[in-house]
C-alpha positions in Angstrom: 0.0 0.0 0.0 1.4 3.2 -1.1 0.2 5.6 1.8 1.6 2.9 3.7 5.2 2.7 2.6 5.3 6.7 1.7 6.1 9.2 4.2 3.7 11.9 1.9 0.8 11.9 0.0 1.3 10.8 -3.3 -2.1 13.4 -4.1 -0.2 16.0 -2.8 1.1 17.7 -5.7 1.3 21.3 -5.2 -0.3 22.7 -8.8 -3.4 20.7 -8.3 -4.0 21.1 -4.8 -3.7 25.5 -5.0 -6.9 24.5 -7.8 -8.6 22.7 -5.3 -8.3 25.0 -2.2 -9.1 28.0 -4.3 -12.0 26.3 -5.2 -12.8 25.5 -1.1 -12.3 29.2 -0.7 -14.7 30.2 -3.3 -17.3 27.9 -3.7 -17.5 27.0 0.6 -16.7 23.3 0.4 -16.6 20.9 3.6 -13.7 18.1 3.8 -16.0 15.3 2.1 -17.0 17.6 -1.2 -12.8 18.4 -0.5 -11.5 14.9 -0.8 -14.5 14.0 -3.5 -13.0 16.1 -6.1 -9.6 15.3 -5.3 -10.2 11.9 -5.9 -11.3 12.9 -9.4 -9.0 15.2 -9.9 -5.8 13.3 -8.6 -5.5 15.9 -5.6 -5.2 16.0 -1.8 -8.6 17.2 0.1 -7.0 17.4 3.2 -3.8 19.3 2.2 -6.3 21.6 -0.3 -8.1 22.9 3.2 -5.2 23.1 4.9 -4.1 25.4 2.3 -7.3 27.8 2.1 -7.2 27.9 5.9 -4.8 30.9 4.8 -6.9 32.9 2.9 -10.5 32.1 4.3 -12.8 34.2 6.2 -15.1 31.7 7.6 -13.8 28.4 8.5 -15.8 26.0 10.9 -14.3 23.0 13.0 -14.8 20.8 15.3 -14.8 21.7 18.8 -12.0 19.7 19.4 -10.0 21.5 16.9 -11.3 24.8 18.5 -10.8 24.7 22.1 -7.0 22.8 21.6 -4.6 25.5 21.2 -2.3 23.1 19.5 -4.6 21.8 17.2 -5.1 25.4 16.1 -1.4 26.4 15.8 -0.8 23.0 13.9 -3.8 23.7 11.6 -2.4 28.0 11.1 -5.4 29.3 12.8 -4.9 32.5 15.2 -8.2 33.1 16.9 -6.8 37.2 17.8 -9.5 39.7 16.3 -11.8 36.9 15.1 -15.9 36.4 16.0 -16.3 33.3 16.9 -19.9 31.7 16.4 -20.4 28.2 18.2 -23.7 25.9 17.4 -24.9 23.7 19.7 -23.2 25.1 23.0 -24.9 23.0 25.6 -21.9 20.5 24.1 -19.5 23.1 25.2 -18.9 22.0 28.7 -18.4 18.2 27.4 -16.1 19.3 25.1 -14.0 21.0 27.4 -13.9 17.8 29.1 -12.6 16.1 26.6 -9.7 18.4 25.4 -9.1 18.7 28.9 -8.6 15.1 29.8 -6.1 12.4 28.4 -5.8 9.0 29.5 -2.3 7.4 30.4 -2.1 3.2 29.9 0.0 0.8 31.6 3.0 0.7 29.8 2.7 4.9 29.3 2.5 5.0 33.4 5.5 1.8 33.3 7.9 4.2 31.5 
């Protein structure tokens, strides 16, 4: 298996995937239309909204995403002079949880 044995993406070529984030940017696609027409066009999905992340106005995410400061710094999103709009906050507080907790196993606590 290819993505297997490669340490990159072999759909990540950089001509096709500036096509395919400026059409994220433009036309509002989510990660599933994303990665739909990368598969027909030979391009990444992923990288492609990683890419418009840079230029977008609006971007929505998963609370996880949101509330883990890493998650944002990995993804280039910097929160400073931005309105923030969050749907369904009665799952806020469970969220929080969740970024807030993390579960050690045996052999991490063995180490």
């Amino acid at each position: 298996d290819l993505l297997k044995t490669s340490s990159s993406c072999p759909f990540k070529k950089d001509s096709k995937i500036n096509d395919l984030a400026f059409h994220a940017t433009s036309q509002g696609s989510d990660i599933e239309d994303l990665c739909k027409l990368g598969e027909g066009t030979g391009s990444c999905g992923y990288y492609a909204s990683r890419k418009g992340l840079a230029v977008s106005r609006v971007v929505c995410m998963t609370y996880g995403n949101f509330f883990s400061e890493d998650s944002r710094r990995s993804l280039g999103v910097d929160l400073r002079g931005s309105v923030v709009v969050v749907d369904e906050a009665h799952n806020v507080p469970e969220a929080l949880r969740q970024v807030a907790n993390s579960r050690v196993g045996k052999e991490g606590l063995e180490r």
